[in-house]
N, CA, C and O atoms as a GROMACS GRO file, in nm:
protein
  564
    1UNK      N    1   0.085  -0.118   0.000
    1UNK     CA    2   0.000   0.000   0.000
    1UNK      C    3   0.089   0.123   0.000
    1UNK      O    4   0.166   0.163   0.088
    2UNK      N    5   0.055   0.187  -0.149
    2UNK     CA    6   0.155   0.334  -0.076
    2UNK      C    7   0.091   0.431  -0.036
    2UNK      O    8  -0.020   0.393   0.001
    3UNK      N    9   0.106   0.545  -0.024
    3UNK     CA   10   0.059   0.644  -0.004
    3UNK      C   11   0.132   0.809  -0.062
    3UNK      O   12   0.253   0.822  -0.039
    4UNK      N   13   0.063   0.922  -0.130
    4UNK     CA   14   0.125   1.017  -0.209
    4UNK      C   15   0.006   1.150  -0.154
    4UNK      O   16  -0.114   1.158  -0.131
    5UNK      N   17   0.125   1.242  -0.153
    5UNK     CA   18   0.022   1.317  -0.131
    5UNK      C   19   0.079   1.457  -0.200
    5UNK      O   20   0.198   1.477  -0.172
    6UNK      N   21   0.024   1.547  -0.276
    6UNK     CA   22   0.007   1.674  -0.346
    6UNK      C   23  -0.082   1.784  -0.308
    6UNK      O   24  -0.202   1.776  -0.283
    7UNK      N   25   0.007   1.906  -0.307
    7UNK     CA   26  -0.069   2.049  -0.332
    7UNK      C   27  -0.072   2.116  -0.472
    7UNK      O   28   0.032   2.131  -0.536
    8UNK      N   29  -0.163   2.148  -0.509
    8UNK     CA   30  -0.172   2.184  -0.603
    8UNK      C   31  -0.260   2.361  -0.593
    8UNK      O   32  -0.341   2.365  -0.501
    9UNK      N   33  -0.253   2.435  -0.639
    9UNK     CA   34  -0.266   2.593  -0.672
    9UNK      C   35  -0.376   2.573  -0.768
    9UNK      O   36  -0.354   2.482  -0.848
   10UNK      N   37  -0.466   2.622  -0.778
   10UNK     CA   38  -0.564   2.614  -0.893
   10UNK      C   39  -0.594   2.772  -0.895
   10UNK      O   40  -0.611   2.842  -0.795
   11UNK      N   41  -0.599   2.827  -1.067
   11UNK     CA   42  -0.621   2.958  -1.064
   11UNK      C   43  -0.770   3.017  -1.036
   11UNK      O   44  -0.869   2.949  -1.063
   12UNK      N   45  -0.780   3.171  -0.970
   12UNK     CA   46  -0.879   3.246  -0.977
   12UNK      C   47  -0.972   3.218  -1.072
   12UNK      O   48  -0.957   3.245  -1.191
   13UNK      N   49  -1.084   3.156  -1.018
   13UNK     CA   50  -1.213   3.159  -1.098
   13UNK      C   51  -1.317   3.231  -1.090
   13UNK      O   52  -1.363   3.227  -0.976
   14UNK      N   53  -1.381   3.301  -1.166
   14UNK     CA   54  -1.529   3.371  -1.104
   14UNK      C   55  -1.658   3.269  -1.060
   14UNK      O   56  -1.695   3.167  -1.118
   15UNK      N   57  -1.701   3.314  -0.970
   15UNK     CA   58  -1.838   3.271  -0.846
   15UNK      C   59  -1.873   3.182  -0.951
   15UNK      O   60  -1.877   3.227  -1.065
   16UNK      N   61  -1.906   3.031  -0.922
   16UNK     CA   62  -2.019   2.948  -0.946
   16UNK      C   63  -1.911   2.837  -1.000
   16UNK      O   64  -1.789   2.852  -1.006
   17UNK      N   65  -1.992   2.719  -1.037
   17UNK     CA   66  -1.901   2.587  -1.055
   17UNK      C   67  -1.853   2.567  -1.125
   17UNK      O   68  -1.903   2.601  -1.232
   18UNK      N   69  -1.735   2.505  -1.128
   18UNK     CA   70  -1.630   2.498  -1.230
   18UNK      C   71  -1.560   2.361  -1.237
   18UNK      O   72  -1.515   2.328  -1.127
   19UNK      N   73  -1.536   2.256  -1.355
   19UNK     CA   74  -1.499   2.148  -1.368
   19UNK      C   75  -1.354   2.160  -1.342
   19UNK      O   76  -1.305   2.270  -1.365
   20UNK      N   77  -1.276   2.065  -1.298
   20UNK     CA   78  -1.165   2.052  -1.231
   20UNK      C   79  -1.137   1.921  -1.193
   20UNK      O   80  -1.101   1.904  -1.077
   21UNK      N   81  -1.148   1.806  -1.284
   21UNK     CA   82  -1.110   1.704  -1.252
   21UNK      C   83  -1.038   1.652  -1.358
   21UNK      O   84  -1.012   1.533  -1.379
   22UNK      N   85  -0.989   1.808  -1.464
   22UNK     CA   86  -0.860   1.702  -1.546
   22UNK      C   87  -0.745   1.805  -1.392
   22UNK      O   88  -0.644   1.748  -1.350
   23UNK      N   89  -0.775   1.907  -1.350
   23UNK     CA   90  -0.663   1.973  -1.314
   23UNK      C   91  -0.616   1.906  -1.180
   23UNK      O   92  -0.498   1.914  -1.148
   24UNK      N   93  -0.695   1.848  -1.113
   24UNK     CA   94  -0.689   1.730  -1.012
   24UNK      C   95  -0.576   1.631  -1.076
   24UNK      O   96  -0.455   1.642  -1.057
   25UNK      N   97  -0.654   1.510  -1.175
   25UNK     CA   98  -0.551   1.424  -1.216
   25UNK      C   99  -0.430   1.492  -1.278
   25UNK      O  100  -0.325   1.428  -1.288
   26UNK      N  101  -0.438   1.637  -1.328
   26UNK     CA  102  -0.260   1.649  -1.382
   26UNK      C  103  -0.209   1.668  -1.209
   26UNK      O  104  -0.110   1.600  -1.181
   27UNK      N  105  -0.244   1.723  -1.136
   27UNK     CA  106  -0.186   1.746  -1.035
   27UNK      C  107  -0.140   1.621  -0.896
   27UNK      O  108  -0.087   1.634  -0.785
   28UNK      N  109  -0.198   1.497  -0.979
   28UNK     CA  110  -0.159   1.335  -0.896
   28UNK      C  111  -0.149   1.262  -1.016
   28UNK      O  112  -0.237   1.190  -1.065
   29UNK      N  113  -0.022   1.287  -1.065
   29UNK     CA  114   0.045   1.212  -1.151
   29UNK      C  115   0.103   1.015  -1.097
   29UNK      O  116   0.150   0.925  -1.167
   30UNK      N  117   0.077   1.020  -0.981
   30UNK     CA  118   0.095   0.903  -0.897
   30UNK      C  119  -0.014   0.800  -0.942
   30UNK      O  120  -0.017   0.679  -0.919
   31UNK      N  121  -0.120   0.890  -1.023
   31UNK     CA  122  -0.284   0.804  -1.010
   31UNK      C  123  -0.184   0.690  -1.071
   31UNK      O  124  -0.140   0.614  -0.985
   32UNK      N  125  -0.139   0.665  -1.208
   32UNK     CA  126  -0.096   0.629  -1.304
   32UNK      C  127  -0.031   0.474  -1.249
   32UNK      O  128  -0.029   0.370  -1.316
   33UNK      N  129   0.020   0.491  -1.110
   33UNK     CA  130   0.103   0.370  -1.057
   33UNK      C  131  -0.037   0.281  -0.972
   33UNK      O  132  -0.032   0.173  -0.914
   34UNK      N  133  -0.122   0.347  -0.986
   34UNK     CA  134  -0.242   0.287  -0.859
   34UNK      C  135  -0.303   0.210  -0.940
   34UNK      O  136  -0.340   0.245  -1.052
   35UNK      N  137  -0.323   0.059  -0.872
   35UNK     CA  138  -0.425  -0.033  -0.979
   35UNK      C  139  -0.556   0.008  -0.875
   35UNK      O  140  -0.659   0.024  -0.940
   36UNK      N  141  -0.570   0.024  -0.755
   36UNK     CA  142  -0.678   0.010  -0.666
   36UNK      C  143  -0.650   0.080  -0.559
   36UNK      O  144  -0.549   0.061  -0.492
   37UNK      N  145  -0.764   0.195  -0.526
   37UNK     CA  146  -0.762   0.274  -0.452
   37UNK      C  147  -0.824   0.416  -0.420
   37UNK      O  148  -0.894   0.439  -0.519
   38UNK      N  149  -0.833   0.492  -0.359
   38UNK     CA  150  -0.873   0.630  -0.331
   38UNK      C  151  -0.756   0.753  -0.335
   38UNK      O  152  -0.636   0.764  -0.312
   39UNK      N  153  -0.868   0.839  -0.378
   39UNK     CA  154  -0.809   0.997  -0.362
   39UNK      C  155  -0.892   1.099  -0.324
   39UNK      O  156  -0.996   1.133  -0.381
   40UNK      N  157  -0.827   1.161  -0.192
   40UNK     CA  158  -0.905   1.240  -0.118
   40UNK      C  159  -0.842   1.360  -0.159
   40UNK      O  160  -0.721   1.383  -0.169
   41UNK      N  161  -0.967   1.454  -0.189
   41UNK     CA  162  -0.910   1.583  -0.261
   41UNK      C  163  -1.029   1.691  -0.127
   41UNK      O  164  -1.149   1.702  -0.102
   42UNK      N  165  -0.828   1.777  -0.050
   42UNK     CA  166  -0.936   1.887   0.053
   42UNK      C  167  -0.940   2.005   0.002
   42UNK      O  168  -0.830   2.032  -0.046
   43UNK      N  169  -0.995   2.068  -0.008
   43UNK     CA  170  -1.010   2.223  -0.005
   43UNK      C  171  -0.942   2.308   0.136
   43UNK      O  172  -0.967   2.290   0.255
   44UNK      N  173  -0.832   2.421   0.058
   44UNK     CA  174  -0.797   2.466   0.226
   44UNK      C  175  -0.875   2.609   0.248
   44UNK      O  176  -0.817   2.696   0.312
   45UNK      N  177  -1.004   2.632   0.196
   45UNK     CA  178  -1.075   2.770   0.213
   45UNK      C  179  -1.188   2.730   0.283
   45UNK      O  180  -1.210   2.609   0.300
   46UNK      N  181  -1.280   2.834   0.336
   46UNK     CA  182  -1.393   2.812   0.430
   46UNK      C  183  -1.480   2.875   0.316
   46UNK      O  184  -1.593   2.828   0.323
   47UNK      N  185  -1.470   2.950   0.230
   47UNK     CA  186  -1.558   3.030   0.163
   47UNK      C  187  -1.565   2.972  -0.044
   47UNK      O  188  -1.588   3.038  -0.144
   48UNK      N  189  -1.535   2.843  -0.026
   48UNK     CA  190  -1.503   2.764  -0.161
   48UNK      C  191  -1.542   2.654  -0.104
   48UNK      O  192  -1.554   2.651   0.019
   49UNK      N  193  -1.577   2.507  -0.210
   49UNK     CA  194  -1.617   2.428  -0.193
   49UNK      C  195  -1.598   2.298  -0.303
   49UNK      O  196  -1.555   2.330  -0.414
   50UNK      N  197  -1.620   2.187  -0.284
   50UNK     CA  198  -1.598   2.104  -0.349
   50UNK      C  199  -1.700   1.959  -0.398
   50UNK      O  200  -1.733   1.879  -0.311
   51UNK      N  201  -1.731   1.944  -0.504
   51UNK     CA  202  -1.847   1.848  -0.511
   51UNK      C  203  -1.854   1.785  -0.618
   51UNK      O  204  -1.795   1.851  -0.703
   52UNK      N  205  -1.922   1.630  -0.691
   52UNK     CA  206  -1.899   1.601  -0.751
   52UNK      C  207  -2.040   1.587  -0.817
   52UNK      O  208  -2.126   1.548  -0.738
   53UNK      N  209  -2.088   1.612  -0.961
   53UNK     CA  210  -2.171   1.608  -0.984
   53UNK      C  211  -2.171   1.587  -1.176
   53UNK      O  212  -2.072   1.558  -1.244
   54UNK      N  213  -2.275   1.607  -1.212
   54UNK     CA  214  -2.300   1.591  -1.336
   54UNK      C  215  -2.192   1.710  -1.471
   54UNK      O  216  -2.210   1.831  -1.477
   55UNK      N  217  -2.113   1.652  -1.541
   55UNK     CA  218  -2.058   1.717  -1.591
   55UNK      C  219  -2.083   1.724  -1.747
   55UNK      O  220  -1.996   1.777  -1.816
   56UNK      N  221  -2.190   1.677  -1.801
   56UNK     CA  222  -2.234   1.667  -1.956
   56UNK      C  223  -2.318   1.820  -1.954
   56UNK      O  224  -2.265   1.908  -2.022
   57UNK      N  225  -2.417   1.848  -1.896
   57UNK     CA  226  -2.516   1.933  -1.894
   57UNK      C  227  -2.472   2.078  -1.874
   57UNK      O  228  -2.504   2.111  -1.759
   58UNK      N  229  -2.421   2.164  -1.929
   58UNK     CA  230  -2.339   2.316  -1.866
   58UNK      C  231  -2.472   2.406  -1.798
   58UNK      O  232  -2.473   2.527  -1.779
   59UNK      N  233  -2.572   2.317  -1.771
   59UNK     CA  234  -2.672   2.381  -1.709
   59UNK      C  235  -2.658   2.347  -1.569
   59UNK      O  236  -2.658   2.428  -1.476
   60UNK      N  237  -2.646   2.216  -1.560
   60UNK     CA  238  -2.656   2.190  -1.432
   60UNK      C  239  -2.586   2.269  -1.338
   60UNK      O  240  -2.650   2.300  -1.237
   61UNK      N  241  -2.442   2.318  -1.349
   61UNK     CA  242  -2.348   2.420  -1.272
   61UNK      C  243  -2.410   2.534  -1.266
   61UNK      O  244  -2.370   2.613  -1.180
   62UNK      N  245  -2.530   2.576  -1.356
   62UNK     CA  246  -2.569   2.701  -1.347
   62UNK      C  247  -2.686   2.704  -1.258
   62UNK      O  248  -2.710   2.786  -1.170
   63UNK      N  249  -2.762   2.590  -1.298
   63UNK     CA  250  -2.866   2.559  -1.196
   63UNK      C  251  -2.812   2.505  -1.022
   63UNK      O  252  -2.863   2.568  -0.929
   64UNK      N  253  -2.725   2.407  -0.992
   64UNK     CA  254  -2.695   2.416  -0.896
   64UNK      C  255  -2.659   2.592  -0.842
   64UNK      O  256  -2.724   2.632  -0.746
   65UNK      N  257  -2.561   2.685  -0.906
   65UNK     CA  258  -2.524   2.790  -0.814
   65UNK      C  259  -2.653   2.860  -0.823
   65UNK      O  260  -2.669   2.921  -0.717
   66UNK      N  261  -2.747   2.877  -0.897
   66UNK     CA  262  -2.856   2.964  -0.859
   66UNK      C  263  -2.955   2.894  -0.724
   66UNK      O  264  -3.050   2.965  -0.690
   67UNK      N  265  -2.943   2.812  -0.678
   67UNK     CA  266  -2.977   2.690  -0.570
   67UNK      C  267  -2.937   2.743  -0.458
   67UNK      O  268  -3.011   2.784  -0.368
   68UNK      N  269  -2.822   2.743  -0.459
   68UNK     CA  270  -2.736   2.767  -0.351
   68UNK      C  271  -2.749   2.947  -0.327
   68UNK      O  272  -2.743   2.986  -0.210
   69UNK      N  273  -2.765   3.037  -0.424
   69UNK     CA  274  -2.810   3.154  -0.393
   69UNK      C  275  -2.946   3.134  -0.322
   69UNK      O  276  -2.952   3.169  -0.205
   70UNK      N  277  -3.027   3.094  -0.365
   70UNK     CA  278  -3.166   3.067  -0.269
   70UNK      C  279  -3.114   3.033  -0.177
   70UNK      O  280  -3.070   3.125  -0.107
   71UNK      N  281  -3.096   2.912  -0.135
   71UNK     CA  282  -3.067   2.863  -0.010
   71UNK      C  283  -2.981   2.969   0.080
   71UNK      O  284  -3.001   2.946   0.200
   72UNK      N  285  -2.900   3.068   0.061
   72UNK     CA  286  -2.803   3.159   0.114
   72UNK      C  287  -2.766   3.268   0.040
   72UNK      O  288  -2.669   3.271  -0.035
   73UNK      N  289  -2.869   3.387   0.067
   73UNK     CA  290  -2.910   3.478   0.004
   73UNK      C  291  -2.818   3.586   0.070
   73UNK      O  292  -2.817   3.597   0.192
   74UNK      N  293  -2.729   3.678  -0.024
   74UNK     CA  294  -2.684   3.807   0.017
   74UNK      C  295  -2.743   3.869   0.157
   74UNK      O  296  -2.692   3.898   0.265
   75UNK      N  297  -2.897   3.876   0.092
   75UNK     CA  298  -2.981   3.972   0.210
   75UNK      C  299  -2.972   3.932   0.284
   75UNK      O  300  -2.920   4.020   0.352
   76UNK      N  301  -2.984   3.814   0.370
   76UNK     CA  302  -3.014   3.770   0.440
   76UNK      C  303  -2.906   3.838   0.589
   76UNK      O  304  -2.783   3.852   0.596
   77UNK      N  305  -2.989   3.859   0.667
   77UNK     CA  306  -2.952   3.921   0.788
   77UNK      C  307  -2.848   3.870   0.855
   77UNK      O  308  -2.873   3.807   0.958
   78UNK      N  309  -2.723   3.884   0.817
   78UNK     CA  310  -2.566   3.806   0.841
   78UNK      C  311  -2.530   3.923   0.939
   78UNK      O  312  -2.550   4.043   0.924
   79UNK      N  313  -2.463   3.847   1.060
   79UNK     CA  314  -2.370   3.932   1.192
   79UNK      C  315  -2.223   3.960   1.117
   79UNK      O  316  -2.161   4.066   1.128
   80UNK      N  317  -2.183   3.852   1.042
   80UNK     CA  318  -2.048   3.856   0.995
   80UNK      C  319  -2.069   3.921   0.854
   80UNK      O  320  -2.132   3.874   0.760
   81UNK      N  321  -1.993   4.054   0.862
   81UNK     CA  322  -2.046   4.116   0.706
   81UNK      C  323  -1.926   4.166   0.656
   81UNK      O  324  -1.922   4.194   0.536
   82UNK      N  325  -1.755   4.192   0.780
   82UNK     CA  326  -1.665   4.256   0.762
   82UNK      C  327  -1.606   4.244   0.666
   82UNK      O  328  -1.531   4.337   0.633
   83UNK      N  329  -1.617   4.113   0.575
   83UNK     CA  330  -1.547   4.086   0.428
   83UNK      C  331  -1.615   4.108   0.307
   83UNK      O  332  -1.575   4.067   0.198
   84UNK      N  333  -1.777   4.208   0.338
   84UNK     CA  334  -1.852   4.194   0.200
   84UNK      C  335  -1.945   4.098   0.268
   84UNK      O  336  -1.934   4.015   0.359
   85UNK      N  337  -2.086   4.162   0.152
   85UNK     CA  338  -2.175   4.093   0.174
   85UNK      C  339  -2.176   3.966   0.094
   85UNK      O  340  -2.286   3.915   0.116
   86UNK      N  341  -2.114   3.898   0.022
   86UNK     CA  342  -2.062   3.747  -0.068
   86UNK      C  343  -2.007   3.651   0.034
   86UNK      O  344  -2.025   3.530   0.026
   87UNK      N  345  -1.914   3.731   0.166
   87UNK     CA  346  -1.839   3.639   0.261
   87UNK      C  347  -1.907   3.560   0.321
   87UNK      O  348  -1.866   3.444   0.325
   88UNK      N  349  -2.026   3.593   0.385
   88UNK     CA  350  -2.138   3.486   0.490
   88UNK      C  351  -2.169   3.394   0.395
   88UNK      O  352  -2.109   3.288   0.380
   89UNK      N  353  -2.272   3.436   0.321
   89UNK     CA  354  -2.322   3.324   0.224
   89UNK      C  355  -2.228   3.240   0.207
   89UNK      O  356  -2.251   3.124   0.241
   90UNK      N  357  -2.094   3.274   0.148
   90UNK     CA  358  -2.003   3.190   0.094
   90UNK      C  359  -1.975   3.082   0.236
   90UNK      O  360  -1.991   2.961   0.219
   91UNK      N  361  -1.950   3.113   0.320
   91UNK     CA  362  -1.928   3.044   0.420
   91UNK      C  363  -2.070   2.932   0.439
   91UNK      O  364  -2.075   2.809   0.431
   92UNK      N  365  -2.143   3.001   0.457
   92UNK     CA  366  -2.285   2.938   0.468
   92UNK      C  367  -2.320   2.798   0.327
   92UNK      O  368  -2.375   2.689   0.338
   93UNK      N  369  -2.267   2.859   0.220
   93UNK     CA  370  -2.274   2.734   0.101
   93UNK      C  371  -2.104   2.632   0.141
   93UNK      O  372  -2.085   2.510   0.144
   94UNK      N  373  -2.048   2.701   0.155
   94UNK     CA  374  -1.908   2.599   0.148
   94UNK      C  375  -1.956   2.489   0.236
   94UNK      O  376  -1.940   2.372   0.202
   95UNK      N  377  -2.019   2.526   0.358
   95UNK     CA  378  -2.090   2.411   0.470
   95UNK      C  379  -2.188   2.343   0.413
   95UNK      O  380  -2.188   2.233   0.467
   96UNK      N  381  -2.242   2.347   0.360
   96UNK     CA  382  -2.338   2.257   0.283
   96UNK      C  383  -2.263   2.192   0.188
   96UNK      O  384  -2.282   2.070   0.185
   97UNK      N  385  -2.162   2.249   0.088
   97UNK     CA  386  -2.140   2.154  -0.042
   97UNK      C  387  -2.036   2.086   0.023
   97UNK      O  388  -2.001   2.008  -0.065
   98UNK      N  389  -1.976   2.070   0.103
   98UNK     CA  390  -1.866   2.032   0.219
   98UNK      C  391  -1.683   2.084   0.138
   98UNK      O  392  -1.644   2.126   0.029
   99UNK      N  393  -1.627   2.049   0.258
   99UNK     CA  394  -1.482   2.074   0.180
   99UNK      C  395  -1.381   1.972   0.154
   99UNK      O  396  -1.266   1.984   0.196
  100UNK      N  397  -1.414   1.889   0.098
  100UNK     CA  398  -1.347   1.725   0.034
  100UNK      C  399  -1.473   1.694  -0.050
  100UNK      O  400  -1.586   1.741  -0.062
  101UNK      N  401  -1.359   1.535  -0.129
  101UNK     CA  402  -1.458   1.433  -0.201
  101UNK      C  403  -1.352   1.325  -0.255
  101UNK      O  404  -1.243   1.350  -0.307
  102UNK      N  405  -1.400   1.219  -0.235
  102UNK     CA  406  -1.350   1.111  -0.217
  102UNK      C  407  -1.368   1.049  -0.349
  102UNK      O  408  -1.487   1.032  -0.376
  103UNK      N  409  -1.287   1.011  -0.437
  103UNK     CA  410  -1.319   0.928  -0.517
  103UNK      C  411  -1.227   0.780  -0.518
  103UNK      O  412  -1.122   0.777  -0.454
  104UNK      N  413  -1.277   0.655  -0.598
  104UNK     CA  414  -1.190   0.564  -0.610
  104UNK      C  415  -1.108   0.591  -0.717
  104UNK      O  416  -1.126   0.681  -0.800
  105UNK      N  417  -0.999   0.497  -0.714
  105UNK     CA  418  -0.896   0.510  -0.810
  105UNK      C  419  -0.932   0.337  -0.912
  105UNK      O  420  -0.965   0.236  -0.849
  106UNK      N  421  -0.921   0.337  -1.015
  106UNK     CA  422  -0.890   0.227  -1.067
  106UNK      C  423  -0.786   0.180  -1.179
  106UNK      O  424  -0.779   0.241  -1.286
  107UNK      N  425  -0.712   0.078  -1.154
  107UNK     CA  426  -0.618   0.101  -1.230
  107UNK      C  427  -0.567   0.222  -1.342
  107UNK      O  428  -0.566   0.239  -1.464
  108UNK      N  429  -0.530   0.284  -1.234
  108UNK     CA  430  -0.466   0.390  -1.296
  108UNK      C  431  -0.524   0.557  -1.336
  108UNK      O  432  -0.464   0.642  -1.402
  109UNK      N  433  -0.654   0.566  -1.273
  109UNK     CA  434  -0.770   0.636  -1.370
  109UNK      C  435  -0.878   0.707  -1.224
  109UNK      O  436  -0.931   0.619  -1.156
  110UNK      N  437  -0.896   0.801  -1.196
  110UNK     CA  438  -1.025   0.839  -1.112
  110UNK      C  439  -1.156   0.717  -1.194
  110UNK      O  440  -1.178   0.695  -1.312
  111UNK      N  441  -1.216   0.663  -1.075
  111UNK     CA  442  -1.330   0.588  -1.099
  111UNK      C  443  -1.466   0.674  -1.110
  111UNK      O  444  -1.559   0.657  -1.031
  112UNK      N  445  -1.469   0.729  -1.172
  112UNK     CA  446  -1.630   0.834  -1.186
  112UNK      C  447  -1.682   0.794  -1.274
  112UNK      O  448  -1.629   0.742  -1.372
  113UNK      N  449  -1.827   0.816  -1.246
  113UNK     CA  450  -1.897   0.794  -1.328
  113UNK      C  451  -1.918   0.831  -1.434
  113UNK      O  452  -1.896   0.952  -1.437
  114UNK      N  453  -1.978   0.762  -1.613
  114UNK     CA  454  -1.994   0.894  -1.710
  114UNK      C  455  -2.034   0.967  -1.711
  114UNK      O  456  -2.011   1.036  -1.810
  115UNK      N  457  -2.116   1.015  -1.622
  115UNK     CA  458  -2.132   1.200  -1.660
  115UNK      C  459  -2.100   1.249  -1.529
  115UNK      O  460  -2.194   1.311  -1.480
  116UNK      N  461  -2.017   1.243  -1.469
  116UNK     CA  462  -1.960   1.290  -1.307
  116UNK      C  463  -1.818   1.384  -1.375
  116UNK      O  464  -1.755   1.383  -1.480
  117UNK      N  465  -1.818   1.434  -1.289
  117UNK     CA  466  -1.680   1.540  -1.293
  117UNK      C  467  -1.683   1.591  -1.144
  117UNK      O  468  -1.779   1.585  -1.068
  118UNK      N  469  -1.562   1.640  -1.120
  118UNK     CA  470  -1.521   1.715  -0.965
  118UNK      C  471  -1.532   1.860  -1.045
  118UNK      O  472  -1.487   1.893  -1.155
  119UNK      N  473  -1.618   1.940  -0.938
  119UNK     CA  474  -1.651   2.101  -0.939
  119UNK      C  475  -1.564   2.165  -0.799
  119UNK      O  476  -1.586   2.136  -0.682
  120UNK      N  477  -1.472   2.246  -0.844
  120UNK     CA  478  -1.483   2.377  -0.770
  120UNK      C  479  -1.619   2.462  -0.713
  120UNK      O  480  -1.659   2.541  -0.798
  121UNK      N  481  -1.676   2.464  -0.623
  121UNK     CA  482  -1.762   2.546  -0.596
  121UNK      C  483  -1.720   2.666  -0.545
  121UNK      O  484  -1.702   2.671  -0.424
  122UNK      N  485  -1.691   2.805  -0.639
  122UNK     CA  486  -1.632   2.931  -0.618
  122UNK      C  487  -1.772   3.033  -0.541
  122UNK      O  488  -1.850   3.075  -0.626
  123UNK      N  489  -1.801   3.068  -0.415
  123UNK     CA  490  -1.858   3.134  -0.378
  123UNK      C  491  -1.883   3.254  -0.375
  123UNK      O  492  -1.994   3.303  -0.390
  124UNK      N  493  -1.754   3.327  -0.351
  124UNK     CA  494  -1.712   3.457  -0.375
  124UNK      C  495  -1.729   3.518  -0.495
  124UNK      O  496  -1.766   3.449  -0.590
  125UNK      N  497  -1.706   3.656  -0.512
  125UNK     CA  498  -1.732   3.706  -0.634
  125UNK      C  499  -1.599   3.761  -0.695
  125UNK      O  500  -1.588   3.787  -0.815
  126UNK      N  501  -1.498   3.775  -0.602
  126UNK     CA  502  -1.351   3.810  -0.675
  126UNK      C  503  -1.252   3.719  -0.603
  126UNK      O  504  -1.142   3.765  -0.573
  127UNK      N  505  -1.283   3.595  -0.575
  127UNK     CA  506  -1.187   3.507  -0.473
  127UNK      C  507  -1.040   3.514  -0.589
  127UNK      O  508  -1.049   3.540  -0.709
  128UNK      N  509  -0.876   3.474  -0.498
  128UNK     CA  510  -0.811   3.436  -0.553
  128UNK      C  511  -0.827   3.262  -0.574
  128UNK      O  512  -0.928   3.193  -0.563
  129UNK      N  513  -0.656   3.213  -0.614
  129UNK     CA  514  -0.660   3.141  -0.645
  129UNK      C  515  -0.698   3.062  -0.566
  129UNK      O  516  -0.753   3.110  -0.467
  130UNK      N  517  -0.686   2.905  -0.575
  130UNK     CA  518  -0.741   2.842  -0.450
  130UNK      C  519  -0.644   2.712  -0.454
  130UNK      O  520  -0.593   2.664  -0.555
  131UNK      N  521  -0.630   2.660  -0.304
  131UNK     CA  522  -0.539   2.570  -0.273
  131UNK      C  523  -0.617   2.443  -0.248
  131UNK      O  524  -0.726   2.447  -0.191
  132UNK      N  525  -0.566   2.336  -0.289
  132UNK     CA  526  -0.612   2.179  -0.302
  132UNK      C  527  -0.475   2.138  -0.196
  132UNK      O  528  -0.365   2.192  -0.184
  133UNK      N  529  -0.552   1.993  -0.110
  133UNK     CA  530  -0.429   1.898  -0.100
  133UNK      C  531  -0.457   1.754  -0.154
  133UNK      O  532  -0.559   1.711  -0.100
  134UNK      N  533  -0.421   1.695  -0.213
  134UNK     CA  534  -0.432   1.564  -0.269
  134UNK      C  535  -0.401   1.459  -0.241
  134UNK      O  536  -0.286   1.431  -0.275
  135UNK      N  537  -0.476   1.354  -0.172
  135UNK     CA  538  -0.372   1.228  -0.139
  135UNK      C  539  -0.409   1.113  -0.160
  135UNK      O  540  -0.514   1.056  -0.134
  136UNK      N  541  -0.333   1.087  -0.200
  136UNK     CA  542  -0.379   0.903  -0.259
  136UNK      C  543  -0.353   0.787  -0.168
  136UNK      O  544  -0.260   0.810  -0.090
  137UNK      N  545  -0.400   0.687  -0.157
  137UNK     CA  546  -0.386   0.546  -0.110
  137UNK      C  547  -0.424   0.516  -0.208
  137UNK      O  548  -0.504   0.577  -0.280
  138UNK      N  549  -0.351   0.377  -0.231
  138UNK     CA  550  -0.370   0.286  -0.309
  138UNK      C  551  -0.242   0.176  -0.297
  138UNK      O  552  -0.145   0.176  -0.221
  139UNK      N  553  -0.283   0.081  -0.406
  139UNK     CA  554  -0.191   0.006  -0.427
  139UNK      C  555  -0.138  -0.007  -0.550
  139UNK      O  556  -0.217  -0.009  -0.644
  140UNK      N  557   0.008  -0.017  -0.576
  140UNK     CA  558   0.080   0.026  -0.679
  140UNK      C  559   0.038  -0.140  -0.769
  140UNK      O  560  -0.002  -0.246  -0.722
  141UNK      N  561   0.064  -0.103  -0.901
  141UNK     CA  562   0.050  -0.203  -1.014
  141UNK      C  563   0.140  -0.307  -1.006
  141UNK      O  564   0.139  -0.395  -1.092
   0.00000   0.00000   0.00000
């Protein structure tokens, strides 16, 4: 069983979901030695998020973030406002879409489904870049 683990930098995106699961696998070049196994991918922000969902449909990313605006609305009567009114909410959605996601590895390859992809969930409206850590278990070929 080995174990590998990566940071990876992913650039500034604007607010709402964004596919990111070729920039994941360039960034665990290790997948390649794994016949069987997992990769846990964390998010190191409170106000970003991470999730895995349907990646054929370029609606669905649009429809999920308009979701998540309902559910955690600007207006909404926030104590914490010192970073902008985008900061609560953002905090408030990052807790719901959580900050990891687990996928299997299979020989050699993220195991997802066909129409699955890993999303960035960008909350903010001018966030920088954002930091991943990556780590694999598995077992080598």
């Amino acid at each position: 069983m080995a174990w590998y683990q990566n940071r990876i930098q992913l650039d500034a995106f604007p607010r709402g979901l964004h596919l990111i699961t070729h920039e994941i696998a360039a960034g665990m070049p290790e997948l390649a030695d794994v016949s069987v196994g997992l990769l846990h991918v964390f998010i190191l922000h409170t106000s970003a998020s991470l999730t895995i969902n349907e990646n054929a449909d370029p609606d669905v990313p649009l429809d999920l973030e308009s979701s998540l605006n309902a559910i955690a609305p600007e207006d909404f009567p926030h104590r914490h406002t010192m970073e902008g009114p985008d900061d609560m909410p953002a905090h408030v959605k990052a807790s719901l879409m959580g900050s990891s996601v687990t996928v299997p590895v299979s020989n050699g390859r993220l195991a997802l489904g066909t129409w699955q992809g890993i999303y960035l969930c960008e909350h903010r409206n001018r966030a920088g870049g954002r930091k991943l850590i990556l780590t694999l278990q598995g077992a080598a070929e």
